[in-house]
C-alpha positions in Angstrom: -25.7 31.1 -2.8 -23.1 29.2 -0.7 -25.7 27.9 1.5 -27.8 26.8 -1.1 -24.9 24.7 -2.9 -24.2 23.3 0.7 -28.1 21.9 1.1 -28.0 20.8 -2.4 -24.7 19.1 -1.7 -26.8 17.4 1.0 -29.5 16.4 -0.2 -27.6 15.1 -3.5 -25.4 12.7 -1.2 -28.2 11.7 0.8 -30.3 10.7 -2.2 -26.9 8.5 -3.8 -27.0 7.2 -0.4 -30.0 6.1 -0.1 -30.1 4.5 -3.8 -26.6 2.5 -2.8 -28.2 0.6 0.3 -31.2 0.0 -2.1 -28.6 -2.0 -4.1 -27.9 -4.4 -1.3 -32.2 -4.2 -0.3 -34.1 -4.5 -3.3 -31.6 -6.4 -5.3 -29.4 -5.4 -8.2 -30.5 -2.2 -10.3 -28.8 -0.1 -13.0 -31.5 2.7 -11.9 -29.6 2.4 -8.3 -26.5 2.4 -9.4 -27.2 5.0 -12.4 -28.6 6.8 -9.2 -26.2 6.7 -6.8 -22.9 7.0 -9.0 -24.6 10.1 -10.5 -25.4 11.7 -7.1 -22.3 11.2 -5.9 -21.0 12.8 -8.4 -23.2 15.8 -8.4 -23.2 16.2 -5.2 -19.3 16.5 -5.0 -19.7 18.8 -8.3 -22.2 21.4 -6.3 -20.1 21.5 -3.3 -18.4 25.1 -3.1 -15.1 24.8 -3.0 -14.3 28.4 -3.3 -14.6 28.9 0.7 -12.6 30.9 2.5 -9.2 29.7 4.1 -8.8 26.8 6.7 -7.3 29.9 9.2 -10.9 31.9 8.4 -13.2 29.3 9.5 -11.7 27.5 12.3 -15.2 27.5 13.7 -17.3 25.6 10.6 -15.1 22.0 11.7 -18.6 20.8 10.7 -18.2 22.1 7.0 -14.7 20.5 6.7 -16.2 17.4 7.7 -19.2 17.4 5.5 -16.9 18.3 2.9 -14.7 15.3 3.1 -17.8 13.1 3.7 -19.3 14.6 0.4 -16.0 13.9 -2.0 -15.1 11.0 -0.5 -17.4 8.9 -2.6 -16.5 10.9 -5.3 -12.7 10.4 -5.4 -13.3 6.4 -4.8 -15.5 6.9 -8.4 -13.2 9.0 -10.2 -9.6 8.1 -9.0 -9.5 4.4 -10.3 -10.6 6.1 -13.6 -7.9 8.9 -13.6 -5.3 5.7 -13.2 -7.1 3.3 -16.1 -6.4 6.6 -18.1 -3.1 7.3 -17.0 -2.2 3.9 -17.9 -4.4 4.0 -21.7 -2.3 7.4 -22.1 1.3 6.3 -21.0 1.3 2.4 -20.8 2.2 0.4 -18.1 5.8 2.1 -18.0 
């Protein structure tokens, strides 16, 4: 099941990928964006993240890197939302 998470992880980000340069080829879209925000997101959402410890798997570097590769995108959607509701919930304090 891990392994099946991981290609799906894949082939999610590869897809949001591939719709974000399609932004900047074919012109403006809100199925691109639609597209490639969603996948990103997905694609984050499928990755397993309840792996084994760093000391476990010292020899799948290539997982770690995937991993950061995957939620990167992610984290650049997510955290400027986390901070505009942060500052809805608590003000500008």
């Amino acid at each position: 099941m891990t392994i099946f998470r991981i290609l799906l992880s894949i082939a999610l980000f590869i897809t949001a990928f591939l719709a974000f340069i399609g932004l900047f080829l074919n012109g403006f879209s809100w199925l691109y964006v639609a597209i490639s925000v969603g996948g990103f997101l997905l694609a984050a959402w499928a990755w397993p993240s309840d792996q084994t410890p760093r000391q476990a798997r010292n020899n799948y570097s290539v997982l770690d890197w995937l991993e950061v590769l995957i939620e990167f995108p992610a984290d650049l959607i997510v955290w400027p939302l986390r901070w505009l509701g942060s500052i809805l919930r608590h003000g500008l304090d």
